[in-house]
C-alpha positions in Angstrom: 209.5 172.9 -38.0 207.3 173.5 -35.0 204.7 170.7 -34.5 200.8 171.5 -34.7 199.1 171.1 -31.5 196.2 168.5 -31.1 193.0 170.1 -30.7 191.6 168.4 -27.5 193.7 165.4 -28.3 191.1 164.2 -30.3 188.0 164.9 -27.8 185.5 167.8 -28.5 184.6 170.3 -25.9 181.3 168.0 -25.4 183.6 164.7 -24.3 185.8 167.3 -22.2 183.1 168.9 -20.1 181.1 165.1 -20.1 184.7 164.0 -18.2 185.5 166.9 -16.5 181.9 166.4 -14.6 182.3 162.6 -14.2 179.5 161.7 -16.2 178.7 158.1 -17.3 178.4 158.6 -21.3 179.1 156.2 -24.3 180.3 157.4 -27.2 179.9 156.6 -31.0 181.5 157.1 -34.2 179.7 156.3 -37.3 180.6 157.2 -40.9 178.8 160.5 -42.1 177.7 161.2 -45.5 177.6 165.0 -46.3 174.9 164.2 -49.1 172.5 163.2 -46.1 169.4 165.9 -45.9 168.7 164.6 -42.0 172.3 164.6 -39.4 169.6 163.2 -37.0 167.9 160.6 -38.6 171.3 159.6 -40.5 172.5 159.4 -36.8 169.2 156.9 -35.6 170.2 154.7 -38.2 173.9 154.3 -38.1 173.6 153.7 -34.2 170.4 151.3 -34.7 168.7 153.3 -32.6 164.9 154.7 -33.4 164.4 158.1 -34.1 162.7 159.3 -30.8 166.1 158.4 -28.3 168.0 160.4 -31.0 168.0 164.2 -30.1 168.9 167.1 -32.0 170.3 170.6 -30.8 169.0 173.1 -32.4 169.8 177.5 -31.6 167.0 179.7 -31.5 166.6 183.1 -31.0 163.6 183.8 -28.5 163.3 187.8 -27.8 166.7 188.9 -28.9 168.6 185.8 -27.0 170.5 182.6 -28.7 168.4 179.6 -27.4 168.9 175.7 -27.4 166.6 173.5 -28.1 167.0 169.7 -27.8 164.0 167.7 -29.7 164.1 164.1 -31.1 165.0 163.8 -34.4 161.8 161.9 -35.6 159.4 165.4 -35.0 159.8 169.0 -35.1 160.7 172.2 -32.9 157.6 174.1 -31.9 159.2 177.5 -31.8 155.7 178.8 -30.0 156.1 176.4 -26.7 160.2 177.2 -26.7 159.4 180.5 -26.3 156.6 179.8 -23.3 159.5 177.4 -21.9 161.7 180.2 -21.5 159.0 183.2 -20.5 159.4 184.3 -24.0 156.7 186.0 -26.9 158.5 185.1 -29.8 161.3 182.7 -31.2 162.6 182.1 -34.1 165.7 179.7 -35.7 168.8 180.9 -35.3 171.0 182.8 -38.2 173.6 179.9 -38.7 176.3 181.3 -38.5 175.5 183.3 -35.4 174.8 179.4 -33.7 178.2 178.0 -35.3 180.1 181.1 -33.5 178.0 181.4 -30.2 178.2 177.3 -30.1 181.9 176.8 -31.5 180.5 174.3 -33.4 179.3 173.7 -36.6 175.8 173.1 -37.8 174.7 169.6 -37.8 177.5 169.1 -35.2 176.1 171.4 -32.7 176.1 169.7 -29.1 173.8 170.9 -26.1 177.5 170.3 -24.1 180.3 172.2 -24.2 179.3 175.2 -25.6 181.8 177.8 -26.3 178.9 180.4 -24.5 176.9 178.6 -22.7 173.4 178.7 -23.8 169.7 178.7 -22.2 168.8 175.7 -22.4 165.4 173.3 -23.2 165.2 170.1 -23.5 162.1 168.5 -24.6 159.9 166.4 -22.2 159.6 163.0 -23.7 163.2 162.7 -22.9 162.3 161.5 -19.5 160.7 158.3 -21.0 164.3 157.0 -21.8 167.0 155.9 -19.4 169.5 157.0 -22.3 169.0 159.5 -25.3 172.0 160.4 -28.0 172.9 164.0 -28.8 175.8 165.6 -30.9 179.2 165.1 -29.1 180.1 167.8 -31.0 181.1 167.1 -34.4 179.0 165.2 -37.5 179.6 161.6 -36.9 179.8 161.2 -33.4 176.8 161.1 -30.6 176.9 160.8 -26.8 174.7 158.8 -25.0 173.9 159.5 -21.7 170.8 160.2 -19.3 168.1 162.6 -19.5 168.6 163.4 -16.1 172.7 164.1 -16.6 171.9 166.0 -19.9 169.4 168.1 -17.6 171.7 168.7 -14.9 174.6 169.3 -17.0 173.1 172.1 -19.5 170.8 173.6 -16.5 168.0 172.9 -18.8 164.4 173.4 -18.3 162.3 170.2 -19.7 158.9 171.0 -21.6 157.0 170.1 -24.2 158.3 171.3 -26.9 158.6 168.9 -30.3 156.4 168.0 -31.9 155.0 165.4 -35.0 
């Protein structure tokens, strides 16, 4: 019998890029419950961390082009300033499934690093008032924590204003 091949070797592609670049990250695992309506704020709780260091990545679609967005989990995307972020008229969330195959991963696992096709990214201001945030590493249950200024430089992203709540 031919032995199945480790994907990674247990890494995602959001740890691989994070130490191909030689970026200072810690990572952590926490148990996730599928019944829970909010990754993010599941995520804030499990790490004993409050909700505005935790960031989620979300895919929009501004003008005909997949977008990310990276807000804390304790507000909401304002779809109106993404799309002035980006030079952009309209934007909209994402279909799904067009995210989860654009992204390689799945929703609520979704990480602004390691993208199979690497997206436009934004990553909202009020990062910068941290000297670490957590994002998805790339599967549910598992964040990376880094800097604002790595997670900039790293996704090319553009910061702005655009959570809200």
């Amino acid at each position: 019998m031919a032995k199945k091949k480790q994907k990674n070797a247990g890494g995602t592609p959001a740890t691989v890029a994070l130490a191909a670049a030689g970026t200072a990250y810690t990572l952590h695992a926490y148990e996730h419950d599928p019944a829970t309506p909010s990754y993010g704020e599941e995520a804030a709780e499990a790490l004993g961390v409050t909700p505005d260091r935790v960031f989620k990545t979300l895919v929009a679609d501004v003008d005909g082009e997949l977008t990310v967005a990276v807000v804390p989990v304790a507000g909401q995307l304002d779809l109106k300033a993404l799309a002035t972020a980006v030079g952009g008229k309209r934007a909209a969330m994402a279909d799904p499934a067009a995210a989860e195959r654009t992204t390689g991963y799945v929703r609520g696992g979704i990480s602004p690093l390691g993208q199979r096709k690497r997206l436009r990214t934004v990553l909202d201001s009020s990062a910068s008032g941290h000297d670490t945030i957590c994002v998805s590493a790339g599967r549910r249950g598992l964040e990376v924590e880094l800097s604002p200024a790595d997670l900039t430089a790293l996704t090319s992203a553009v910061l702005a204003p655009i959570g809200r709540g």
